[in-house]
VOZA-406806 format. One record per residue (C-alpha): residue number from 0; residue in one letter; x, y, z. Coordinates in nm, 3 decimals. Example, Ala and Ser with C-alpha at 12.3 -4.5 7.8 and 13.67 -1.06 7.14 Angstrom:
PT     k   r        px        py        pz
PT     0   A     1.230    -0.450     0.780
PT     1   S     1.367    -0.106     0.714
//
This chain:
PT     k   r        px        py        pz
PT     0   X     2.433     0.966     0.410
PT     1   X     2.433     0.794     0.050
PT     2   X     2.550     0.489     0.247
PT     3   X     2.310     0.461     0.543
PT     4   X     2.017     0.539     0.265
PT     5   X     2.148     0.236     0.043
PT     6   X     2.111     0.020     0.384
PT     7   X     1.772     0.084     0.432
PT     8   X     1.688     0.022     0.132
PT     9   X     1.823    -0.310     0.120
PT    10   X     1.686    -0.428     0.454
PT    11   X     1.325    -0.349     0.310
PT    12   X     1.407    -0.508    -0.004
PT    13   X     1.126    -0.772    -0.030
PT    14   X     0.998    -0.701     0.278
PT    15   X     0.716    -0.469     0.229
PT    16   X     0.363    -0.514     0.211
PT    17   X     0.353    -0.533    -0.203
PT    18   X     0.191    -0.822    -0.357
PT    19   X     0.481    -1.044    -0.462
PT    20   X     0.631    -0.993    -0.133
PT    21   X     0.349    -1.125     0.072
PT    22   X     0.313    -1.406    -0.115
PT    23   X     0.662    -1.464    -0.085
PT    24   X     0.638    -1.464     0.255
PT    25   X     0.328    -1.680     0.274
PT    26   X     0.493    -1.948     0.128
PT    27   X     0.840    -1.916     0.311
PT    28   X     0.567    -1.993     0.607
PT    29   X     0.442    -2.276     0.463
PT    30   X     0.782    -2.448     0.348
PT    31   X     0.929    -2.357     0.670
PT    32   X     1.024    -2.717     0.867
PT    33   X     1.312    -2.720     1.086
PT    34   X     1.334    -2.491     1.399
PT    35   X     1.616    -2.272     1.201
PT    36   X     1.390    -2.191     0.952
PT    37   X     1.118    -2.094     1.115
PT    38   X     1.330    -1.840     1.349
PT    39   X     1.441    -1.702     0.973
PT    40   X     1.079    -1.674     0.843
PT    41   X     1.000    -1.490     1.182
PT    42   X     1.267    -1.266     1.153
PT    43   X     1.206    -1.153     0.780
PT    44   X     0.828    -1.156     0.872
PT    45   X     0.876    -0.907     1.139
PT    46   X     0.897    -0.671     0.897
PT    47   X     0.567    -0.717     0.764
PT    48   X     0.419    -0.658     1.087
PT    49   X     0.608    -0.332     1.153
PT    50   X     0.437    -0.143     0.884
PT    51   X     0.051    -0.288     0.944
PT    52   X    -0.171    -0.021     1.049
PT    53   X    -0.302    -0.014     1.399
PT    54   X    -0.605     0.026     1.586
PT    55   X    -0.635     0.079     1.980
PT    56   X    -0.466    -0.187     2.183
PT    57   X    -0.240    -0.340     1.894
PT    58   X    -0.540    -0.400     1.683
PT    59   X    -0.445    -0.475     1.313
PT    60   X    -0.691    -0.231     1.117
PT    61   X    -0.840    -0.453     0.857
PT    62   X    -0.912    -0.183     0.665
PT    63   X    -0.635     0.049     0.649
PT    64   X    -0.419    -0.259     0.572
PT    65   X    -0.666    -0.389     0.295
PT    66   X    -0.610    -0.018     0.160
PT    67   X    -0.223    -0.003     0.117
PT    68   X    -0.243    -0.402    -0.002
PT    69   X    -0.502    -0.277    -0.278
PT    70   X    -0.230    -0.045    -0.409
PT    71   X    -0.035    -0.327    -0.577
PT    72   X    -0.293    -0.660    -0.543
PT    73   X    -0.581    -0.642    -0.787
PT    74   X    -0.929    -0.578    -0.613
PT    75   X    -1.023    -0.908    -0.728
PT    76   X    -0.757    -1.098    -0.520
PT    77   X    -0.733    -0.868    -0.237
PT    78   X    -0.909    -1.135    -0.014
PT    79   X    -0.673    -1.409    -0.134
PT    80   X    -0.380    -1.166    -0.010
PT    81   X    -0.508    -1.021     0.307
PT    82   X    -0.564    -1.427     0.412
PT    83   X    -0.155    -1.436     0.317
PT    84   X    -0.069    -1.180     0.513
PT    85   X    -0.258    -1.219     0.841
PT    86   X    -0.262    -1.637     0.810
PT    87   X     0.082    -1.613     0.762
PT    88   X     0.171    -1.375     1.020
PT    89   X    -0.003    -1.525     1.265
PT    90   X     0.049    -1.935     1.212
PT    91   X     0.397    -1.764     1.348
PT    92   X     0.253    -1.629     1.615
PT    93   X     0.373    -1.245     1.520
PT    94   X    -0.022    -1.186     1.518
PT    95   X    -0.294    -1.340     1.753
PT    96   X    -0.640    -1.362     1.601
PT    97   X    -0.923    -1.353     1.854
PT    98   X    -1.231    -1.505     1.888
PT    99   X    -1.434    -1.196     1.747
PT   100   X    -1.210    -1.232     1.413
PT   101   X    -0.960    -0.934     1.499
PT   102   X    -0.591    -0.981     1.466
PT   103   X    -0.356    -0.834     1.789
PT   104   X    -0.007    -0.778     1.767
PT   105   X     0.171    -1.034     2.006
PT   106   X     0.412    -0.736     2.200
PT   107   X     0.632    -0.997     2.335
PT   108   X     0.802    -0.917     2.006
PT   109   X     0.764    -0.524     2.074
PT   110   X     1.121    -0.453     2.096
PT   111   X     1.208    -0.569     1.734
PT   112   X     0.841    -0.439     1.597
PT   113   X     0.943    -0.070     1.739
PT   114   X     1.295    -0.106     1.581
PT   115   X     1.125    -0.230     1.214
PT   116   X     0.854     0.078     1.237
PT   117   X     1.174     0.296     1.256
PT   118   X     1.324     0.149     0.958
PT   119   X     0.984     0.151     0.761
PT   120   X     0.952     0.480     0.822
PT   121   X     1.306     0.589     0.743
PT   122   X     1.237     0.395     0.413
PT   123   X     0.896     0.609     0.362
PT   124   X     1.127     0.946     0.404
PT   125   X     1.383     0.780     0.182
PT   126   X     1.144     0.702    -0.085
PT   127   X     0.969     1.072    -0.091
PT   128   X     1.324     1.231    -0.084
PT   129   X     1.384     1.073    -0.390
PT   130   X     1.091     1.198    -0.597
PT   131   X     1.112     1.501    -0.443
PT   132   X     1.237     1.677    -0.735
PT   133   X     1.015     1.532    -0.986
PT   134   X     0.759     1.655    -0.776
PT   135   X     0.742     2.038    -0.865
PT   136   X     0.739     1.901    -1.294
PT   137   X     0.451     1.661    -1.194
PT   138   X     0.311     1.947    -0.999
PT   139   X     0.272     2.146    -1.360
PT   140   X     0.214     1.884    -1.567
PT   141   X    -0.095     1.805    -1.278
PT   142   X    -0.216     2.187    -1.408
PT   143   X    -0.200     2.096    -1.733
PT   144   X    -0.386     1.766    -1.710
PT   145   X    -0.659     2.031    -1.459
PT   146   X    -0.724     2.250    -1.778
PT   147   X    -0.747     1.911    -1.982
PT   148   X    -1.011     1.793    -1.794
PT   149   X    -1.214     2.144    -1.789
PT   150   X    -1.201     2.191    -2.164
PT   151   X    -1.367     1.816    -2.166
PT   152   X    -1.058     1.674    -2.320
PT   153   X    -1.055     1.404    -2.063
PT   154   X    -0.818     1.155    -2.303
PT   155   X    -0.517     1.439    -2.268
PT   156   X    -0.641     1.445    -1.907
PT   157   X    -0.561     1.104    -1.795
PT   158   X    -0.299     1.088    -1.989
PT   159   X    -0.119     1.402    -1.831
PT   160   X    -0.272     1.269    -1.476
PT   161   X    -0.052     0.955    -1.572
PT   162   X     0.259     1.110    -1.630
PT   163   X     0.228     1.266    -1.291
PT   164   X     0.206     0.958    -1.142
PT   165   X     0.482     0.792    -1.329
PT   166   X     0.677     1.093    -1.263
PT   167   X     0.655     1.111    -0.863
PT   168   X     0.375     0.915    -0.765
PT   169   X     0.167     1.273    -0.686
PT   170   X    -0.122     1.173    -0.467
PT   171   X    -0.349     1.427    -0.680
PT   172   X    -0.232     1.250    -0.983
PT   173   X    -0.381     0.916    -0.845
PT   174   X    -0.704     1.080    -0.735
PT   175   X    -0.783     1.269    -1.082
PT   176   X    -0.693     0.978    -1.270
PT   177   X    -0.960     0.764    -1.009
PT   178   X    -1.236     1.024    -1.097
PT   179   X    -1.137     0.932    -1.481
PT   180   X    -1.224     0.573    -1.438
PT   181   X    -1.492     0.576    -1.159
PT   182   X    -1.689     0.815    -1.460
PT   183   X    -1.550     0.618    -1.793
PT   184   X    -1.351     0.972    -1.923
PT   185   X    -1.098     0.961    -2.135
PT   186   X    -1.030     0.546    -2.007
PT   187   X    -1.255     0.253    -1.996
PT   188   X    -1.518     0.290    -1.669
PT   189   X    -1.383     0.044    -1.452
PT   190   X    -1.466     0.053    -1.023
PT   191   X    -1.173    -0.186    -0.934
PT   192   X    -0.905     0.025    -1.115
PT   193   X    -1.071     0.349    -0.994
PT   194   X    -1.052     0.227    -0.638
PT   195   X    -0.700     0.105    -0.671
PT   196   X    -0.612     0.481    -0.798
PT   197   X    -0.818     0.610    -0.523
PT   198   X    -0.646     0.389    -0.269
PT   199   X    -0.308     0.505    -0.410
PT   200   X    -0.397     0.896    -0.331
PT   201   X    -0.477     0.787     0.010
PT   202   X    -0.179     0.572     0.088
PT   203   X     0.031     0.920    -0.049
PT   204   X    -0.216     1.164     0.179
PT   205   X    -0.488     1.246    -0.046
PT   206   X    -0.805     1.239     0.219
PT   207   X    -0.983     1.366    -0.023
PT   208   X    -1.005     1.069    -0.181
PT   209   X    -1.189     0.888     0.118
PT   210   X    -1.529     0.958    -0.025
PT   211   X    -1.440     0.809    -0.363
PT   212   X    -1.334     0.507    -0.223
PT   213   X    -1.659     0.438    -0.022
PT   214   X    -1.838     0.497    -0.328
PT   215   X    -1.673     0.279    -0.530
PT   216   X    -1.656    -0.042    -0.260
PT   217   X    -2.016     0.024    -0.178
PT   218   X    -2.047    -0.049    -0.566
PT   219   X    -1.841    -0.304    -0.606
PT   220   X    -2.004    -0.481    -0.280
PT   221   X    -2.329    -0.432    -0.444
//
């Protein structure tokens, strides 16, 4: 079991939608020449499309995948990364942008996409299985940020919020600690890194985090 785990592992290594990896693979698109090295760049980019979120009929959903690329690309760059990803993607032809703007996943390559969802999936399990005992101390140390926060220590509170986070990435602990800096307690007021929090809860499960983060990109689209 150990074994199989370590191999999934290493074929997402660098292939997941985090922001050095994108540019990575934005420029591995750009450099690639010869016909060799473009079937390479395909093949490692493949990847990238098996974990983009989908609408109806193969539809990339801008906005779901704008959400999970927030959780590691500043807010401020997030259009400068998006253009990576989907430019890149589909200059190989792995995605087909339409004339209304919309990017469709080209299914010729649905037999390889299917197999990478499997593997980004089994990577997702992987991942959670590893925190999963971390999870019950960030659970209580979650309770004890909670009473922090309601005794208007809010300093204590973020900072317990953050240990939860560093501790198991616990979706609660990302949405607390987004509520911190969307209201300036206990941290700096800042929108962009209260909506990156936010979108971290959200990309772990938190739904309760979707009215936050309309909130927040209605203010920062202001």
């Amino acid at each position: 079991m150990a074994q199989e785990t370590s191999k999934i592992s290493a074929m997402m290594d660098g292939k997941t939608l985090e922001k050095d990896n994108i540019l990575k693979m934005y420029q591995m698109v750009q450099k690639a020449t010869d016909t060799e090295e473009k079937k390479n760049v395909m093949k490692h980019s493949v990847f990238f499309v098996g974990q983009l979120p989908l609408t109806s009929n193969h539809i990339v959903d801008i906005k779901a995948t704008e959400r999970i690329v927030n959780t590691t690309v500043p807010y401020e760059s997030l259009d400068e990364y998006m253009n990576y990803l989907l430019e890149g993607l589909s200059t190989q032809t792995l995605l087909l942008k339409k004339e209304s703007g919309e990017y469709e996943v080209n299914m010729k390559f649905e037999k390889s996409i299917a197999k990478v969802k499997k593997i980004a999936h089994a990577y997702e399990l992987e991942k959670e299985e590893e925190l999963k005992e971390a999870l019950s101390r960030a659970k209580k140390m979650y309770q004890i940020g909670t009473k922090y926060y309601n005794s208007g220590n809010y300093e204590e509170a973020a900072a317990s919020f953050m240990n939860t986070i560093e501790m198991a990435e616990y979706r609660m602990g990302y949405y607390s600690l987004a509520l911190l800096y969307a209201e300036g307690k206990g941290v700096e007021q800042s929108d962009q890194k209260a909506l990156f929090y936010a979108r971290n809860a959200m990309v772990k499960g938190a739904r309760i985090a979707e009215a936050l983060e309309a909130e927040l990109l209605s203010r920062l689209e202001a």
